[in-house]
PDB file as gemmi writes it, atoms N, CA and C in Angstrom:
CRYST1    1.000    1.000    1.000  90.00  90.00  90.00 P 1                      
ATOM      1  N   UNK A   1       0.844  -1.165   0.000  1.00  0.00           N  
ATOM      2  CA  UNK A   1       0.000   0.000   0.000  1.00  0.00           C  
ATOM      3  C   UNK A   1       0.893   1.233   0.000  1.00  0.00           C  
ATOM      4  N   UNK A   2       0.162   2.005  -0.870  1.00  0.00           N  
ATOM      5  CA  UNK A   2       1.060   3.390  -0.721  1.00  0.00           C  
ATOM      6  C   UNK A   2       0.632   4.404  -1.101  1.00  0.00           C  
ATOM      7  N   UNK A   3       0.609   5.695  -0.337  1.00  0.00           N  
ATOM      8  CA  UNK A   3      -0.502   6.720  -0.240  1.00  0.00           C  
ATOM      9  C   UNK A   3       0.690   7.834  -0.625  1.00  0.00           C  
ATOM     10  N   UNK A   4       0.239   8.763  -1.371  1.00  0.00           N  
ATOM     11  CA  UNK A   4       1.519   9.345  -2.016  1.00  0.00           C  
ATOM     12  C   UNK A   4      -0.086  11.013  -1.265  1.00  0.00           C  
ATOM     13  N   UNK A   5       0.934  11.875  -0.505  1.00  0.00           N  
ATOM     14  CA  UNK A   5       0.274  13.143  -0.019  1.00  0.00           C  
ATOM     15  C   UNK A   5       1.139  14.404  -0.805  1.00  0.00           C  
ATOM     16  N   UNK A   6      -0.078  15.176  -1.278  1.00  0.00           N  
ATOM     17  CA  UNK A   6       0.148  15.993  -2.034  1.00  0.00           C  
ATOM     18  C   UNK A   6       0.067  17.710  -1.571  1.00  0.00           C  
ATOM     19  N   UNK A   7       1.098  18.375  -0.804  1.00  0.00           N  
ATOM     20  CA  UNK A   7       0.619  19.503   0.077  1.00  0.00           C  
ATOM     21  C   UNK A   7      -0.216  20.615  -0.925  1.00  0.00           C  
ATOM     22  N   UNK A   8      -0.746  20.959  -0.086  1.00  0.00           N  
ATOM     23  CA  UNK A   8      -1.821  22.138  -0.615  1.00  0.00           C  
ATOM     24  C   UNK A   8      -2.136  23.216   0.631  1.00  0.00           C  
ATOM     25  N   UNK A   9      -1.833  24.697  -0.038  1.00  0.00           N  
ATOM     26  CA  UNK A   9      -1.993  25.672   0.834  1.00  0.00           C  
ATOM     27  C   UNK A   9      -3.539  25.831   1.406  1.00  0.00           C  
ATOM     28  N   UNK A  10      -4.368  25.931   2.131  1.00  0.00           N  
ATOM     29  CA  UNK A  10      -5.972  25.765   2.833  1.00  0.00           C  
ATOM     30  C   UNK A  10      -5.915  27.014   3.645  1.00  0.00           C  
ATOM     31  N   UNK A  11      -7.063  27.623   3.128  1.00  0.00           N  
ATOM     32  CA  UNK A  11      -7.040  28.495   4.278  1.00  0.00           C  
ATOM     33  C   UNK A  11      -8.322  28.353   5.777  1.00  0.00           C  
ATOM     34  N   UNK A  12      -7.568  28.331   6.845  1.00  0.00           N  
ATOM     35  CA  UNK A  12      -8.242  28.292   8.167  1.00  0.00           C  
ATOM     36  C   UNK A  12      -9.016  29.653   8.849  1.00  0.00           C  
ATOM     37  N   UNK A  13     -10.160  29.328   9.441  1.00  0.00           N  
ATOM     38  CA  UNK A  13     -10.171  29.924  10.579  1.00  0.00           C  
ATOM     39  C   UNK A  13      -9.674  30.718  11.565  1.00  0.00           C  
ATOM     40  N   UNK A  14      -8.785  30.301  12.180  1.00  0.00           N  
ATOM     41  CA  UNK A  14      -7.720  30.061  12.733  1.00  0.00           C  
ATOM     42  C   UNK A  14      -6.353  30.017  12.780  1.00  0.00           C  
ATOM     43  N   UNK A  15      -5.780  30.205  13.887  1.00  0.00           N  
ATOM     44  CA  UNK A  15      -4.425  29.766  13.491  1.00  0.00           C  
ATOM     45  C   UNK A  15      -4.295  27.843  14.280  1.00  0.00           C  
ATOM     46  N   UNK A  16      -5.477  28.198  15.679  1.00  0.00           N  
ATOM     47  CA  UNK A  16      -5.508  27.041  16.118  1.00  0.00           C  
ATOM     48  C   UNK A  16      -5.838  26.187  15.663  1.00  0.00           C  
ATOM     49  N   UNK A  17      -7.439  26.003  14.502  1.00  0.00           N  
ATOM     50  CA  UNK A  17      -7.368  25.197  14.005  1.00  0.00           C  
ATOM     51  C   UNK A  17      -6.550  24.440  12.873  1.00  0.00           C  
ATOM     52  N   UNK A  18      -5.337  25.433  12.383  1.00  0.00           N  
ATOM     53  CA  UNK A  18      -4.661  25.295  11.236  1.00  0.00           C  
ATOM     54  C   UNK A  18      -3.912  24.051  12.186  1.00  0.00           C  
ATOM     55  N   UNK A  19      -3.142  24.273  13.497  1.00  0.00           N  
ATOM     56  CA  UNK A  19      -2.587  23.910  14.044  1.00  0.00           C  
ATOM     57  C   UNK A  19      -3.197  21.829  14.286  1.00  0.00           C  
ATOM     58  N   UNK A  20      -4.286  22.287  14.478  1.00  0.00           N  
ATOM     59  CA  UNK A  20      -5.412  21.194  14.823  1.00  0.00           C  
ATOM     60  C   UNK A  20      -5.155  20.157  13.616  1.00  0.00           C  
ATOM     61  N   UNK A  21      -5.305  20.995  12.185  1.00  0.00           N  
ATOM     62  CA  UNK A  21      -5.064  20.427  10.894  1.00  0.00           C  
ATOM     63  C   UNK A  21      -3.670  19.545  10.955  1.00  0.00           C  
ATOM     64  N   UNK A  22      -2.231  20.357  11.249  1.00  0.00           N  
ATOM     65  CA  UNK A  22      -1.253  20.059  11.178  1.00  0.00           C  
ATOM     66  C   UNK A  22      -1.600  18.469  12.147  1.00  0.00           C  
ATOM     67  N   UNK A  23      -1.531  18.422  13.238  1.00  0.00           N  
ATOM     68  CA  UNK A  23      -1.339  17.549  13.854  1.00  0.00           C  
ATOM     69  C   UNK A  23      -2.131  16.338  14.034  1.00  0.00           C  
ATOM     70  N   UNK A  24      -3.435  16.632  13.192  1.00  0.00           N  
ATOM     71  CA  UNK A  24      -4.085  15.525  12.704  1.00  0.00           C  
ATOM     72  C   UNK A  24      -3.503  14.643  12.018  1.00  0.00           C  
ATOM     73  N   UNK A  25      -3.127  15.363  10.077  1.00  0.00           N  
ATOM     74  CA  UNK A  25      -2.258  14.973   9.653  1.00  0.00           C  
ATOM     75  C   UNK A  25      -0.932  14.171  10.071  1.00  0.00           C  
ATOM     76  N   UNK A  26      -0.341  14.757  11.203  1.00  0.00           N  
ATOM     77  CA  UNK A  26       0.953  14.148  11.287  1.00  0.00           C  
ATOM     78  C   UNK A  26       0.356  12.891  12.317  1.00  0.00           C  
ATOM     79  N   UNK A  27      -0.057  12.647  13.206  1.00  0.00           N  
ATOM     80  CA  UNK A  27      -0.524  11.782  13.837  1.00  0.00           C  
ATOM     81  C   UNK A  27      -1.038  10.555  12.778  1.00  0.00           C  
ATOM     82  N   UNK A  28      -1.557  11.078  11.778  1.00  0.00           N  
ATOM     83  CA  UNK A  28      -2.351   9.542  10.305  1.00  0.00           C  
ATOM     84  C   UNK A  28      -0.899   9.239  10.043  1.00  0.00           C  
ATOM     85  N   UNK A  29       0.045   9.910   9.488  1.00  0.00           N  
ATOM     86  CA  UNK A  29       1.381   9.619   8.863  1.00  0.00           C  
ATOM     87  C   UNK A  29       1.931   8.692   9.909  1.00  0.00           C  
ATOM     88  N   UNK A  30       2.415   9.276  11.322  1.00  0.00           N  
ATOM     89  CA  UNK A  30       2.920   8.502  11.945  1.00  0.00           C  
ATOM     90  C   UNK A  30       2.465   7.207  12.016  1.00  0.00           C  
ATOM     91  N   UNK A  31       1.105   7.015  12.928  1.00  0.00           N  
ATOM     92  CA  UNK A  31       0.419   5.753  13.016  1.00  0.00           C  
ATOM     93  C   UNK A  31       0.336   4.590  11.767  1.00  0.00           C  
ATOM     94  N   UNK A  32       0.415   5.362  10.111  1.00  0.00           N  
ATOM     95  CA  UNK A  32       0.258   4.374   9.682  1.00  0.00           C  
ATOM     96  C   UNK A  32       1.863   3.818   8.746  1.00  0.00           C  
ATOM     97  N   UNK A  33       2.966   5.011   9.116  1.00  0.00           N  
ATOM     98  CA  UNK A  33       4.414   4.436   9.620  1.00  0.00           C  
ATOM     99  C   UNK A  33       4.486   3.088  10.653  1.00  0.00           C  
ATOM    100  N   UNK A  34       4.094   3.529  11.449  1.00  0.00           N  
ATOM    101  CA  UNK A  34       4.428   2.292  13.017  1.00  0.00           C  
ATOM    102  C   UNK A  34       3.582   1.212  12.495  1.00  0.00           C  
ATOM    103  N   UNK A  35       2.304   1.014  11.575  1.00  0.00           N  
ATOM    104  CA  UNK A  35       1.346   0.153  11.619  1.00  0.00           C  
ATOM    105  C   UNK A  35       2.168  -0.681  10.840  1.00  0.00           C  
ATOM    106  N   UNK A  36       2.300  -0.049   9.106  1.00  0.00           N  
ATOM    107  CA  UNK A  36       3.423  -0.581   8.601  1.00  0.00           C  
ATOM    108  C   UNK A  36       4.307  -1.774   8.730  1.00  0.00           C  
ATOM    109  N   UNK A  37       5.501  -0.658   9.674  1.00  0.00           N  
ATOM    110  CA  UNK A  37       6.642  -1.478  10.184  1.00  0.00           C  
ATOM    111  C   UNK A  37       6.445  -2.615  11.051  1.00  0.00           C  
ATOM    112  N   UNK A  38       5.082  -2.124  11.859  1.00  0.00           N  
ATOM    113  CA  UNK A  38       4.887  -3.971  12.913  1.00  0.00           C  
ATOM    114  C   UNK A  38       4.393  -4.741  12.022  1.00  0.00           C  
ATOM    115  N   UNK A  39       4.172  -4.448  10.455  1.00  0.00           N  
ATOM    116  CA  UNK A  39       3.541  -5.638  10.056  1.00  0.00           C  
ATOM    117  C   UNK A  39       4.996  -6.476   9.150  1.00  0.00           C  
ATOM    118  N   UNK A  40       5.841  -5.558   8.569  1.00  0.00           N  
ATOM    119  CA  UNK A  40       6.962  -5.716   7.625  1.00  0.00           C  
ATOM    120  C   UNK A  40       7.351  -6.936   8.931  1.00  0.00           C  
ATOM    121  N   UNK A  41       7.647  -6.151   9.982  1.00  0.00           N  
ATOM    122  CA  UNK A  41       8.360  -7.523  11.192  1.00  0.00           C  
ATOM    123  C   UNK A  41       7.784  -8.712  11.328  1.00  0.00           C  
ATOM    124  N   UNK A  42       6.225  -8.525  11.434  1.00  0.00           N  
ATOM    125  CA  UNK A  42       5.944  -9.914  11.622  1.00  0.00           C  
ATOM    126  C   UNK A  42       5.714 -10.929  10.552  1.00  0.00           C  
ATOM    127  N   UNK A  43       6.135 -10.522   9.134  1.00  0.00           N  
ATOM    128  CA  UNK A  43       6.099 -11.030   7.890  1.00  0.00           C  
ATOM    129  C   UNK A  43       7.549 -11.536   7.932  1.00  0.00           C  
ATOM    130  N   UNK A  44       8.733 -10.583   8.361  1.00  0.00           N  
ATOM    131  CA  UNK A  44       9.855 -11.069   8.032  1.00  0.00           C  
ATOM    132  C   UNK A  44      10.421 -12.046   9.385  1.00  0.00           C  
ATOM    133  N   UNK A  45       9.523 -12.184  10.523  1.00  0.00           N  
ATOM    134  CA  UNK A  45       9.712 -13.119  11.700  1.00  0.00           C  
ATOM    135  C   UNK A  45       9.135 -14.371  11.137  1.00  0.00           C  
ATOM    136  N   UNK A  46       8.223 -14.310  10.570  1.00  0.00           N  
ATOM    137  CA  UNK A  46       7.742 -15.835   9.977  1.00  0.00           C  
ATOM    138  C   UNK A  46       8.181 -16.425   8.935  1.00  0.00           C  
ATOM    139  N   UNK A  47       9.215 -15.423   7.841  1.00  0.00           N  
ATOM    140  CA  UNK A  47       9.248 -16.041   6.710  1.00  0.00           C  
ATOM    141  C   UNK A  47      10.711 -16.756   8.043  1.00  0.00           C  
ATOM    142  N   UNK A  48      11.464 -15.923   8.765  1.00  0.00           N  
ATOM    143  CA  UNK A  48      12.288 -16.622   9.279  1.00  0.00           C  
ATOM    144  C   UNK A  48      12.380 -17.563  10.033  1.00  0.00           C  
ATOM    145  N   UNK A  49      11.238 -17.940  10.506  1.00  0.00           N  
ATOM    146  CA  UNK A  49      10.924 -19.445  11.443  1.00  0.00           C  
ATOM    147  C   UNK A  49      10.012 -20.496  10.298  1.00  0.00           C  
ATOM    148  N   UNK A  50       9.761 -20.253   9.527  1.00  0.00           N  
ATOM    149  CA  UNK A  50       9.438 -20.733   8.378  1.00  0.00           C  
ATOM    150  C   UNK A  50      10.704 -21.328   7.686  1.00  0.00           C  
ATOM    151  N   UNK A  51      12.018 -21.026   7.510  1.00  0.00           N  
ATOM    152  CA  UNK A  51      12.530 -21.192   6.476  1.00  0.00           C  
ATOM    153  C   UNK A  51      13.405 -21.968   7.815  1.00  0.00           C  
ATOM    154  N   UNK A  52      13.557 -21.880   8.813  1.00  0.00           N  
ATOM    155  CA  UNK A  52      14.709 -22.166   9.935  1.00  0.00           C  
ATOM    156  C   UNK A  52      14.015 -23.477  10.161  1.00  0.00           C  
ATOM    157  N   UNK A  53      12.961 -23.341  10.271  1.00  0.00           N  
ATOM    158  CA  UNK A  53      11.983 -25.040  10.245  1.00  0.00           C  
ATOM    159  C   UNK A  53      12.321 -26.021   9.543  1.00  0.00           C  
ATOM    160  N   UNK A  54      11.904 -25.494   8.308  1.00  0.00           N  
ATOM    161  CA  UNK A  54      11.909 -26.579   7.196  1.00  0.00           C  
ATOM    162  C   UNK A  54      13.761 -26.798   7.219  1.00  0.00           C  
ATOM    163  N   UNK A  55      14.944 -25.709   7.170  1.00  0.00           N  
ATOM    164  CA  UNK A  55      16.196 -26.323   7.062  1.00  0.00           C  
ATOM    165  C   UNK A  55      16.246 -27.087   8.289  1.00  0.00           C  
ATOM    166  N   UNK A  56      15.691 -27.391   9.675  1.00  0.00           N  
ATOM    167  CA  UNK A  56      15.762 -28.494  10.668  1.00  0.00           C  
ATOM    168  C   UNK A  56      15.277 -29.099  10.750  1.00  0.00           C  
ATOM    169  N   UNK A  57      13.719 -29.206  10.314  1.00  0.00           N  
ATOM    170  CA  UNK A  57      13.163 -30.602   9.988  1.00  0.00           C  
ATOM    171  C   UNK A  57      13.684 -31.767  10.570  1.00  0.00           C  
ATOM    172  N   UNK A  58      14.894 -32.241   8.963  1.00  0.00           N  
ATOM    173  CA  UNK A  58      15.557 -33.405   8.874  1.00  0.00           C  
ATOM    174  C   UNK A  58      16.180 -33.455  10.004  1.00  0.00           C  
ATOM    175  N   UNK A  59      16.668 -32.902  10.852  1.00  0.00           N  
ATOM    176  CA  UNK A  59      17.985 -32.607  11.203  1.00  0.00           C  
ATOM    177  C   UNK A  59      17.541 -33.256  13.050  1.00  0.00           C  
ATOM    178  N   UNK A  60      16.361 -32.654  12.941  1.00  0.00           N  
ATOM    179  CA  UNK A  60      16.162 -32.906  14.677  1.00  0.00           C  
ATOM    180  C   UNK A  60      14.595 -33.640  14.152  1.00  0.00           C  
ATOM    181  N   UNK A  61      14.513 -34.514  13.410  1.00  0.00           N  
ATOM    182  CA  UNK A  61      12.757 -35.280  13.393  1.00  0.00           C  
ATOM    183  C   UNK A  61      13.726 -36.510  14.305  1.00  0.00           C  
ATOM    184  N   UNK A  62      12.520 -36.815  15.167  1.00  0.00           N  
ATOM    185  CA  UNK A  62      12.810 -38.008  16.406  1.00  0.00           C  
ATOM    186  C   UNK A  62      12.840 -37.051  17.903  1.00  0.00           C  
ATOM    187  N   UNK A  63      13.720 -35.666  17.745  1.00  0.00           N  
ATOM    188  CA  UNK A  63      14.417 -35.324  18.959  1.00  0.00           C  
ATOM    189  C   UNK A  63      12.908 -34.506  19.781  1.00  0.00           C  
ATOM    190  N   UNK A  64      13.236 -34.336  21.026  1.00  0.00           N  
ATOM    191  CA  UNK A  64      12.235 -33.125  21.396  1.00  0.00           C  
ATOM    192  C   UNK A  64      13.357 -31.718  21.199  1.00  0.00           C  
ATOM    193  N   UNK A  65      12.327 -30.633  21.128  1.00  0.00           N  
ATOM    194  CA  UNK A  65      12.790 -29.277  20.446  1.00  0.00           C  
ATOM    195  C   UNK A  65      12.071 -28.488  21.712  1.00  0.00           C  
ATOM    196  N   UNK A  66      13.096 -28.129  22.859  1.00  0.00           N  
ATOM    197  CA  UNK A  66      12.301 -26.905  23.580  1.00  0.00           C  
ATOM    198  C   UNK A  66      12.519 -25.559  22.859  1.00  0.00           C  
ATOM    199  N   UNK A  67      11.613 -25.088  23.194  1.00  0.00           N  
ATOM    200  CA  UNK A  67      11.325 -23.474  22.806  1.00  0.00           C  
ATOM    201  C   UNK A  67      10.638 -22.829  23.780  1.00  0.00           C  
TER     202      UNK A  67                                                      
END                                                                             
């Protein structure tokens, strides 16, 4: 997914609500930064216990495996 933001000058009310504007905005950006990245991790944590599996398989089938 990828949301491409395009600035545009708006005129406010306010200066507070301009302010209100700003930090709305930056709060969506951030949150859906962090949302993102916890998902990139838990895609690249599984492809890695996924792939660490199958190369031990062979290696330890019979044994017990604590974790």
């Amino acid at each position: 997914m990828a949301i491409q933001l395009t600035p545009e000058v708006s005129e406010f009310r306010s200066e507070k609500d301009a302010q209100r504007h700003i930090g709305d905005v930056t709060d969506l950006i951030v949150g859906t930064y962090h949302l993102n990245f916890g998902l990139i991790h838990e895609v690249v944590e599984r492809i890695l216990v996924t792939s660490k599996s199958t190369k031990d398989a062979d290696a330890n089938c019979g044994k017990v495996v604590v974790m």
